[in-house]
NUVONU-915700 format. One record per residue: x, y, z of N, C-alpha, C, O in turn; residue in three letters. Coordinates in steps of 0.001 Angstrom, whole numbers, m for minus. Layout:
// NUVONU-915700
+---------+---------+---------+---------+---------+---------+---------+---------+---------+---------+---------+---------+------+
|     n.u |     n.v |     n.w |    ca.u |    ca.v |    ca.w |     c.u |     c.v |     c.w |     o.u |     o.v |     o.w | resn |
+---------+---------+---------+---------+---------+---------+---------+---------+---------+---------+---------+---------+------+
|       X |       Y |       Z |       X |       Y |       Z |       X |       Y |       Z |       X |       Y |       Z |  Ala |
...
+---------+---------+---------+---------+---------+---------+---------+---------+---------+---------+---------+---------+------+
//
This chain:
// NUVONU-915700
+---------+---------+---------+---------+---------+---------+---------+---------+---------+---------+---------+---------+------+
|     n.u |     n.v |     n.w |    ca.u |    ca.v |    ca.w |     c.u |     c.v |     c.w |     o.u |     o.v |     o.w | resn |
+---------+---------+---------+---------+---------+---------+---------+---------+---------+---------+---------+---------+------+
|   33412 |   m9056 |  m37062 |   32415 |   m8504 |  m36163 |   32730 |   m8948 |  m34735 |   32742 |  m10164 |  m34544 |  Unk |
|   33008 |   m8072 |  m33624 |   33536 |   m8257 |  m32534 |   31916 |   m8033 |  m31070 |   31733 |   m6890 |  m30654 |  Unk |
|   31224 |   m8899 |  m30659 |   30573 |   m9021 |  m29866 |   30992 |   m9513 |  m28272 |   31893 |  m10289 |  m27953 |  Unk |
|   30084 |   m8836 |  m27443 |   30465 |   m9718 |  m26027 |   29955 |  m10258 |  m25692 |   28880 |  m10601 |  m26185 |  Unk |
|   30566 |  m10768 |  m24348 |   29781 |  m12226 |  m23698 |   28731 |  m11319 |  m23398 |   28565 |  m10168 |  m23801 |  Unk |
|   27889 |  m12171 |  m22449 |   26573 |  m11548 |  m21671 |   26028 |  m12293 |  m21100 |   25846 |  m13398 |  m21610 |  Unk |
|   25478 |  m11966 |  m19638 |   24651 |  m12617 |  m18778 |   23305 |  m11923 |  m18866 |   23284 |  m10692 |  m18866 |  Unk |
|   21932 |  m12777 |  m18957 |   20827 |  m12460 |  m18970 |   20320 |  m11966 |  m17745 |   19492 |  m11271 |  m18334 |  Unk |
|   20106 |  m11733 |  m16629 |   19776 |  m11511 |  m15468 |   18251 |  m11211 |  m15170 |   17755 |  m10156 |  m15563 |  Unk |
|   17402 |  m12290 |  m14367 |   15904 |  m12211 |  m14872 |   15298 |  m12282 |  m13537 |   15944 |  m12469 |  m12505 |  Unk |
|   13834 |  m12099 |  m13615 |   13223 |  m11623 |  m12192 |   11670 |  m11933 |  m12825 |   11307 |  m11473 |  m13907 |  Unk |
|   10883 |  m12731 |  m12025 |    9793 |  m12570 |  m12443 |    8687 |  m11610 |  m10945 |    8467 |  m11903 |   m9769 |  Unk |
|    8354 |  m10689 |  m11644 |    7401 |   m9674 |  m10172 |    6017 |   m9831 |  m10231 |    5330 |   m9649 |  m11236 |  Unk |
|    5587 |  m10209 |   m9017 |    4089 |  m10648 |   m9260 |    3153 |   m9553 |   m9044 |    2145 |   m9687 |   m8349 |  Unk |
|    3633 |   m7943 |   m9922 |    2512 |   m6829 |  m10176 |    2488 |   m6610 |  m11270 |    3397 |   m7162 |  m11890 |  Unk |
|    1642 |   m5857 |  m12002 |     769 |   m5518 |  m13393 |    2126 |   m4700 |  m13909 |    2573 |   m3703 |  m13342 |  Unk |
|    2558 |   m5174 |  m14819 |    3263 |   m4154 |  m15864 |    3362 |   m2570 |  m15497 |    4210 |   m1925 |  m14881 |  Unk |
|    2261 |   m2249 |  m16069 |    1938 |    m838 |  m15854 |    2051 |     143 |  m14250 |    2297 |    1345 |  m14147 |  Unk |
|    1784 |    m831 |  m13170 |    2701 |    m672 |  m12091 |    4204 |    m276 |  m11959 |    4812 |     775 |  m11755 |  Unk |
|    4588 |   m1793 |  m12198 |    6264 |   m2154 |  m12115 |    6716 |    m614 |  m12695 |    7042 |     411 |  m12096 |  Unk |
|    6566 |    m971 |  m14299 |    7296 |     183 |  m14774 |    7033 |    1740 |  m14682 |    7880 |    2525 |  m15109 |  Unk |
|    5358 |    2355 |  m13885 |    5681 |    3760 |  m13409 |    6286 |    3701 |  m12097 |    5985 |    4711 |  m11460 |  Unk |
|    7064 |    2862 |  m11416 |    8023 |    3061 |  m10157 |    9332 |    2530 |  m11012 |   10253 |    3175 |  m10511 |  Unk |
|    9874 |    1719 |  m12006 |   11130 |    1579 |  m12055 |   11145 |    2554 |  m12958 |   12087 |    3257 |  m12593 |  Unk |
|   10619 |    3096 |  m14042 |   11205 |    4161 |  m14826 |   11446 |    5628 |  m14128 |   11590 |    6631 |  m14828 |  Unk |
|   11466 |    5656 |  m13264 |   11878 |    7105 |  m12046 |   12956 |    6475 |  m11725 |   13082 |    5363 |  m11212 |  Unk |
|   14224 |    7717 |  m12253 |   15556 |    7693 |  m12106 |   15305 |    7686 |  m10346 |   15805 |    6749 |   m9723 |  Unk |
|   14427 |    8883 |   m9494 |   14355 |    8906 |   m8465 |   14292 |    7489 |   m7643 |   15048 |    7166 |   m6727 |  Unk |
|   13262 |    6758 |   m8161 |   12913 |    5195 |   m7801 |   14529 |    4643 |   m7608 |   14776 |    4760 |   m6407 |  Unk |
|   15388 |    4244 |   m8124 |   16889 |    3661 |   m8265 |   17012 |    3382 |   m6877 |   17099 |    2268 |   m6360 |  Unk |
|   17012 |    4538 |   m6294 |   17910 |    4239 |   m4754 |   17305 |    2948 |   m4049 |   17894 |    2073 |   m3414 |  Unk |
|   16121 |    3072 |   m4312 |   15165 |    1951 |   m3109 |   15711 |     711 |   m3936 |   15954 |    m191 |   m3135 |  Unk |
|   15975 |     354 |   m5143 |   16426 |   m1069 |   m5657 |   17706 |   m1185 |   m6260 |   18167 |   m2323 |   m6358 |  Unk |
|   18313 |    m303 |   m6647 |   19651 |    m502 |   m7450 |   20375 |    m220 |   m7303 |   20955 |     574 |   m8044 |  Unk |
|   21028 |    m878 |   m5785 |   22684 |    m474 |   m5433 |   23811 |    m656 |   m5985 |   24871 |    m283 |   m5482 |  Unk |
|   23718 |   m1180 |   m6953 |   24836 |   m1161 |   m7406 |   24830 |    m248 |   m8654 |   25724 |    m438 |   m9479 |  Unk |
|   24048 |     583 |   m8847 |   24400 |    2022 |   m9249 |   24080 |    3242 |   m8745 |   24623 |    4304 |   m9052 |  Unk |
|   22746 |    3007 |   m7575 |   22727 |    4109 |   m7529 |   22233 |    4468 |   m5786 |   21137 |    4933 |   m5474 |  Unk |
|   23400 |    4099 |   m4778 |   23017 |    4612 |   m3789 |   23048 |    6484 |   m3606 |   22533 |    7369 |   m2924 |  Unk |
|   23675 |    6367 |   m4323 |   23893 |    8143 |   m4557 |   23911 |    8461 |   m5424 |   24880 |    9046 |   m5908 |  Unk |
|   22582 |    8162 |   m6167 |   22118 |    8726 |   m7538 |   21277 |   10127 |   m7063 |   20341 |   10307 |   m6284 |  Unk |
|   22331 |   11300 |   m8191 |   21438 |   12281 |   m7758 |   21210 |   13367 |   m9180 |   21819 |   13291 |  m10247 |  Unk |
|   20199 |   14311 |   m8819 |   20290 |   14769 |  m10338 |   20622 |   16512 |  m10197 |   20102 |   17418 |   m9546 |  Unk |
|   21736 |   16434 |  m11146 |   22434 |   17967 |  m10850 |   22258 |   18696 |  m12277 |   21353 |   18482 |  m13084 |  Unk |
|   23368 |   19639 |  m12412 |   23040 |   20342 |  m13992 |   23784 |   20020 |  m14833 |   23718 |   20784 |  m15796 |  Unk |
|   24772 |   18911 |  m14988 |   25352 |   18066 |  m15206 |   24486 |   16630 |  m15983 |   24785 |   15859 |  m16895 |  Unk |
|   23481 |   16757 |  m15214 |   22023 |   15789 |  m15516 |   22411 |   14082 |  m14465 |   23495 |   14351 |  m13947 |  Unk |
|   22075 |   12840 |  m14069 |   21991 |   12331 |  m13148 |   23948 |   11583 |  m12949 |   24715 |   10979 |  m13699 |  Unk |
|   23995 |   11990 |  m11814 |   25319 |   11606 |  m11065 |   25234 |   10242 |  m10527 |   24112 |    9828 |  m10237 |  Unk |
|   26238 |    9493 |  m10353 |   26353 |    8677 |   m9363 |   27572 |    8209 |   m8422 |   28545 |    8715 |   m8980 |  Unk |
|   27945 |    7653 |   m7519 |   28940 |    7918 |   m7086 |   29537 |    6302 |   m7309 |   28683 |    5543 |   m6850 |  Unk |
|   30391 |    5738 |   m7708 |   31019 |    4629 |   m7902 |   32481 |    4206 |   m7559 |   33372 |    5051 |   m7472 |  Unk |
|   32719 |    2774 |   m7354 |   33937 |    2798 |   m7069 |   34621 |    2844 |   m8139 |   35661 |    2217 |   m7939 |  Unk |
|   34595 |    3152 |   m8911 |   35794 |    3746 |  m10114 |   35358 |    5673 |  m10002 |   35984 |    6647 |  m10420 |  Unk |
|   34483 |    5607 |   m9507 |   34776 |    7626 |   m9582 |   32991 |    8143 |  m10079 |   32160 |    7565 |  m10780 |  Unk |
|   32959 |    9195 |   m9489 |   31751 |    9553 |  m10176 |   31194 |    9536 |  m11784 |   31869 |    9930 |  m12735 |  Unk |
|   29909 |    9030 |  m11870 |   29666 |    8371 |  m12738 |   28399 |    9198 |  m13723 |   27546 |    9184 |  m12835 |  Unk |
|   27935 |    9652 |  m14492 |   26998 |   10071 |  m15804 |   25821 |    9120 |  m15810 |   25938 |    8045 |  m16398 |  Unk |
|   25127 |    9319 |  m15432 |   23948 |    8027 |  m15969 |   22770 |    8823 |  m16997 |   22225 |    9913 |  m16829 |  Unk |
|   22622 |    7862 |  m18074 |   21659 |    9079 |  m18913 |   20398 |    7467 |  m18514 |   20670 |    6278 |  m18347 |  Unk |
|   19047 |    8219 |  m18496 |   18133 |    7000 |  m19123 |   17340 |    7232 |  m20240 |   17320 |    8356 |  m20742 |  Unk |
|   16552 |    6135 |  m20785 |   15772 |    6123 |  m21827 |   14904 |    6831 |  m21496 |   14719 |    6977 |  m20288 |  Unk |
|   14108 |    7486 |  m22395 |   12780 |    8395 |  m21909 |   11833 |    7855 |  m21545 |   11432 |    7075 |  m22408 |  Unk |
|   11112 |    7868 |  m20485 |    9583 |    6964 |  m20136 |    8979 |    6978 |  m21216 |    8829 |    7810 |  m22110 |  Unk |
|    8407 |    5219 |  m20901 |    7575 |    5237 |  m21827 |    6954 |    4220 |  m21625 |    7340 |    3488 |  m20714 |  Unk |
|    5657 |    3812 |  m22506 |    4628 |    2347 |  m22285 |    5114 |    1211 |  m22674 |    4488 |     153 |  m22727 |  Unk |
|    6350 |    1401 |  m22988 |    7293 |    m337 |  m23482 |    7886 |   m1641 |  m22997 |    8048 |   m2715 |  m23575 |  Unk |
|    8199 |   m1187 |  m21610 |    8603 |   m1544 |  m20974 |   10575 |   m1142 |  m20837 |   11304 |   m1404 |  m19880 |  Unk |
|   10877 |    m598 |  m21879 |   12435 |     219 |  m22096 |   12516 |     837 |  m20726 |   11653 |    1591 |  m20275 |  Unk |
|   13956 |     351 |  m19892 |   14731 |    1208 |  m18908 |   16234 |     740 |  m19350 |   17039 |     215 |  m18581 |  Unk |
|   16495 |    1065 |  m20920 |   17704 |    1342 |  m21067 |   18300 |    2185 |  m20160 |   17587 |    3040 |  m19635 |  Unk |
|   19911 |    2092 |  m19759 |   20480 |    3669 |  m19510 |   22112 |    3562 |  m19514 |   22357 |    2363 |  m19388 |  Unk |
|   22954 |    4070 |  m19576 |   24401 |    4005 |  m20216 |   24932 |    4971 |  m19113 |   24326 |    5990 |  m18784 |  Unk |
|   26021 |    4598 |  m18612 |   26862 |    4994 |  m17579 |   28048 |    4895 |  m18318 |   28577 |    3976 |  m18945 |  Unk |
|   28469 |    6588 |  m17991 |   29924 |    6942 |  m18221 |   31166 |    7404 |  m16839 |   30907 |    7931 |  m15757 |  Unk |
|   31972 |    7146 |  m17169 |   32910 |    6983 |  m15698 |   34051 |    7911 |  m16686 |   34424 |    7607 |  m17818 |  Unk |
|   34490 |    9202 |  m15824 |   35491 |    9805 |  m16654 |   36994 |    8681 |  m17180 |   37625 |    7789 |  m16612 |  Unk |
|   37056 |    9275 |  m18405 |   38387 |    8275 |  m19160 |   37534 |    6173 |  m19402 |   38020 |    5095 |  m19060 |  Unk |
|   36578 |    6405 |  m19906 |   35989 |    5114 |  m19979 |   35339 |    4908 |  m20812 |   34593 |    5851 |  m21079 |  Unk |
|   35225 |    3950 |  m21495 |   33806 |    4266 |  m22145 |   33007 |    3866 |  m21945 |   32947 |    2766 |  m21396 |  Unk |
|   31622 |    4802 |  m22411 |   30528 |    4940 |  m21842 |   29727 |    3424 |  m21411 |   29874 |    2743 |  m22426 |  Unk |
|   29100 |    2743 |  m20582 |   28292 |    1305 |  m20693 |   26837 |    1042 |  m21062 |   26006 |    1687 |  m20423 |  Unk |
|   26466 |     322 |  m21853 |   25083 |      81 |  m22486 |   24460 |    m773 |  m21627 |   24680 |   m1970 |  m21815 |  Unk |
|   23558 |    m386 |  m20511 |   22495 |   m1473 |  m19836 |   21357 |   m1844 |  m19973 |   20592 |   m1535 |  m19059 |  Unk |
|   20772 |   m2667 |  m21181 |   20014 |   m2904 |  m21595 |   18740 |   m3253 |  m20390 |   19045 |   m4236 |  m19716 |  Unk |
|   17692 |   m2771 |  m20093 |   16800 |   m3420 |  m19049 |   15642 |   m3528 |  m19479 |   15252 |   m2414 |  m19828 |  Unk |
|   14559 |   m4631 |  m19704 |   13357 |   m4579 |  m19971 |   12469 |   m5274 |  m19498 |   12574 |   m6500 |  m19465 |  Unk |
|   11192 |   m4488 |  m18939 |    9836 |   m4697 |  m18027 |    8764 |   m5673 |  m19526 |    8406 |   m5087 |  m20547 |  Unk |
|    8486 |   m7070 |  m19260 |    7789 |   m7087 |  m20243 |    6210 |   m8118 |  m19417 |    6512 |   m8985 |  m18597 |  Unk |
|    4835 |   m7913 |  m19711 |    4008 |   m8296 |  m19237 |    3950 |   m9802 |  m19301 |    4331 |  m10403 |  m20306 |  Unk |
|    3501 |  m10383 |  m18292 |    2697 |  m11592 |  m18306 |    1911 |  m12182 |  m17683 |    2340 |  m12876 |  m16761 |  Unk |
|     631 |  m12142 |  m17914 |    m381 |  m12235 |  m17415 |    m529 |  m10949 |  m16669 |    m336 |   m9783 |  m17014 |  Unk |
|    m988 |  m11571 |  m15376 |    m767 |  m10345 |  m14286 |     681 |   m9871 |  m13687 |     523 |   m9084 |  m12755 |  Unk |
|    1901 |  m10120 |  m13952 |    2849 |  m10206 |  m13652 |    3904 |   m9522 |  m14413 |    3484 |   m9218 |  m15530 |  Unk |
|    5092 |   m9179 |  m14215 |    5822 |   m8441 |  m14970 |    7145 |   m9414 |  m14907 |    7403 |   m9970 |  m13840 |  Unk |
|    7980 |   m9615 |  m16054 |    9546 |  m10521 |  m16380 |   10215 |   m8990 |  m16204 |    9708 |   m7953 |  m16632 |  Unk |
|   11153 |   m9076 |  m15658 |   12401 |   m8313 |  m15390 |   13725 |   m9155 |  m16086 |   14275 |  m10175 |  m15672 |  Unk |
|   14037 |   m8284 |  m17372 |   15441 |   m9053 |  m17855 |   16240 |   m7603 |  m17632 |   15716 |   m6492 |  m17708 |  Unk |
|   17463 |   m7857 |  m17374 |   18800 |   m7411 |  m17618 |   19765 |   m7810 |  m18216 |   20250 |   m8840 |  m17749 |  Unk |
|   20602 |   m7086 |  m19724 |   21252 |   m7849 |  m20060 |   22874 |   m7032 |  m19578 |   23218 |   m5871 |  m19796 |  Unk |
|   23459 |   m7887 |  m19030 |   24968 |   m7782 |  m18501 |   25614 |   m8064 |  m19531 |   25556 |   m9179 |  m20049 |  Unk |
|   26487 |   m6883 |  m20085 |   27661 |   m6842 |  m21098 |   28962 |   m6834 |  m20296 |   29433 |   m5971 |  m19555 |  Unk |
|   29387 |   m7979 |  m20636 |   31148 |   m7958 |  m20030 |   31679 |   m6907 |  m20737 |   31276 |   m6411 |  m21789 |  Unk |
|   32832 |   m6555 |  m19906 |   33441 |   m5283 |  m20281 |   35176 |   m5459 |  m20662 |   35949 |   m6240 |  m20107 |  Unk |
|   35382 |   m4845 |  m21364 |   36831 |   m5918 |  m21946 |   37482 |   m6220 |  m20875 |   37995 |   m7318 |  m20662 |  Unk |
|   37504 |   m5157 |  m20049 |   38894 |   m5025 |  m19147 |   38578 |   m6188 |  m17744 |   39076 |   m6664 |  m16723 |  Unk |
|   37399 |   m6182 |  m18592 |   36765 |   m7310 |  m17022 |   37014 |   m8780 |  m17202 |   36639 |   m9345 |  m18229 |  Unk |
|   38021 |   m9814 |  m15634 |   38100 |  m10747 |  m14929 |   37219 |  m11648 |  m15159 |   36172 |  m11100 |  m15505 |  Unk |
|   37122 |  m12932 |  m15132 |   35959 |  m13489 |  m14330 |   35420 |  m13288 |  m13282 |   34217 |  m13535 |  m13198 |  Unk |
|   35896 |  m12949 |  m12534 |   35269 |  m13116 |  m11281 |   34779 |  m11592 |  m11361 |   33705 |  m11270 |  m10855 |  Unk |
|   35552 |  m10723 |  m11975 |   34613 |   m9776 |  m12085 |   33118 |   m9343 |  m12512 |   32250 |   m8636 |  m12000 |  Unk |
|   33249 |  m10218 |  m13870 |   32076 |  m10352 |  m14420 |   30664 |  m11158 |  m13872 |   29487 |  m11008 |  m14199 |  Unk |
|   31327 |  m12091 |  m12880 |   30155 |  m12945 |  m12019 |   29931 |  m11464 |  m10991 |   28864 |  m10873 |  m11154 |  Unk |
|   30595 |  m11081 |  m10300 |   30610 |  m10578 |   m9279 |   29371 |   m9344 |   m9449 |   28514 |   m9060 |   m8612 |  Unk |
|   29592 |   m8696 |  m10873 |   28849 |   m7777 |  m11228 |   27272 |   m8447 |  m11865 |   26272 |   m7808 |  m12195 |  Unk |
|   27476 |   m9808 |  m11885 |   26250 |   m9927 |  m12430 |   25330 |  m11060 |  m10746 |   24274 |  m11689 |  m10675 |  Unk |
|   26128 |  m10864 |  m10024 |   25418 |  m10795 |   m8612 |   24426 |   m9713 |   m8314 |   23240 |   m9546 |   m8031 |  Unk |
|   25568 |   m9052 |   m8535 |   24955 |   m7597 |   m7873 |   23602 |   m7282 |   m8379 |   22628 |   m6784 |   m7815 |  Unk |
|   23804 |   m7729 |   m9667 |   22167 |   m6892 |  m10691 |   21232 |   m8311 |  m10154 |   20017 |   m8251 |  m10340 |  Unk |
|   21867 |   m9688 |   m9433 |   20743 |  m10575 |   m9012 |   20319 |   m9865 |   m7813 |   19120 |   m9654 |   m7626 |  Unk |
|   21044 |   m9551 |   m7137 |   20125 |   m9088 |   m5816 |   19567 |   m7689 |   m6218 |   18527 |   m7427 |   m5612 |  Unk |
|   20050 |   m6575 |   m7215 |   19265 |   m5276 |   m7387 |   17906 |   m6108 |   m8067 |   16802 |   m5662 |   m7756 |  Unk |
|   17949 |   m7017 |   m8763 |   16697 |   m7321 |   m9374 |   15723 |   m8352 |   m8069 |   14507 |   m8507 |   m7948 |  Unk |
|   16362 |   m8654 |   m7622 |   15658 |   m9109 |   m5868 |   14600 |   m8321 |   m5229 |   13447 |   m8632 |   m4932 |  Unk |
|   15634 |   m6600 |   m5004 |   15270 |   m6232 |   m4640 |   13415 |   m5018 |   m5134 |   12357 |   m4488 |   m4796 |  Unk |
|   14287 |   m5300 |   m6001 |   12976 |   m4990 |   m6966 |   11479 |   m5278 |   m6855 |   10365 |   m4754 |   m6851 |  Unk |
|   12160 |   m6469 |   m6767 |   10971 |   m7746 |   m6702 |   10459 |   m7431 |   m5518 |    9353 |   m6889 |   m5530 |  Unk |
|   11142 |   m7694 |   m4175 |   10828 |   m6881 |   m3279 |   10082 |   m6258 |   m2718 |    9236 |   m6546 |   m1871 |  Unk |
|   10592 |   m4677 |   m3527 |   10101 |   m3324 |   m3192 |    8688 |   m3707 |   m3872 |    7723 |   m3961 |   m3152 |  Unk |
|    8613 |   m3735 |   m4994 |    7420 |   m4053 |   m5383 |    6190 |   m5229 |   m5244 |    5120 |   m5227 |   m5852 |  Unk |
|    6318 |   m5493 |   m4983 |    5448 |   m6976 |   m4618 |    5066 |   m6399 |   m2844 |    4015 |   m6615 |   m2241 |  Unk |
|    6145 |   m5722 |   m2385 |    5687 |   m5065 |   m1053 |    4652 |   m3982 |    m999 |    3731 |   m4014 |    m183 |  Unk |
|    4785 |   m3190 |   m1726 |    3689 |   m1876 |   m2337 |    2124 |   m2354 |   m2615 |    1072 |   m1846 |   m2226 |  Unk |
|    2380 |   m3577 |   m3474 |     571 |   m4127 |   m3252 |    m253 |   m4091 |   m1821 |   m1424 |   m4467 |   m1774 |  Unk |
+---------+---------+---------+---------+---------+---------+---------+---------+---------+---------+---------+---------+------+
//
């Protein structure tokens, strides 16, 4: 049985669940927090694009819902597809933001830190955007 590493990547946001997640489950929402997939996330007939430095990119997401689930899997032509596990879960008045970062075979160390920066400051920004909106 062949598993990967993984970095947890966590955020605690000081708004109500039910907040957090009707602004992060809008693919539209992305741009304002998640640069590192989606400054040019857009949605065509193709279904949502993104533009990346390996090449334009497929993003499918999980279907909204009351769970706190913002799975979504990015495909990059000739690649295979990536599993980004993301989940909004309540506490108290407050919402935990986990991300789980799957190393990717072909990926460095320093790659793999580098990319799991990025999801610290997209989950920053999150925090952020939201905690600013109250």
């Amino acid at each position: 049985m062949r598993t990967h590493q993984v970095i947890i990547v966590h955020t605690t946001i000081t708004v109500p669940l039910a907040s957090a997640l009707a602004f992060a489950q809008e693919p539209e929402n992305f741009s304002q927090w998640a640069a590192g997939l989606a400054r040019s996330l857009r949605r065509t007939e193709r279904g949502w694009i993104a533009d990346t430095p390996a090449g334009e990119a497929v993003v499918r997401f999980s279907a909204p819902n009351e769970h706190g689930v913002l799975d979504h899997w990015v495909r990059v032509a000739g690649r295979p597809e990536i599993y980004v596990p993301l989940r909004m879960i309540a506490n108290g008045d407050g919402t935990e933001v986990e991300l789980i970062l799957y190393r990717q075979p072909e990926m460095s160390d320093a790659d793999f830190e580098h990319d799991a920066e990025l999801v610290r400051r997209d989950l920053a920004t999150l925090k952020q955007v939201l905690e600013g909106r109250q």
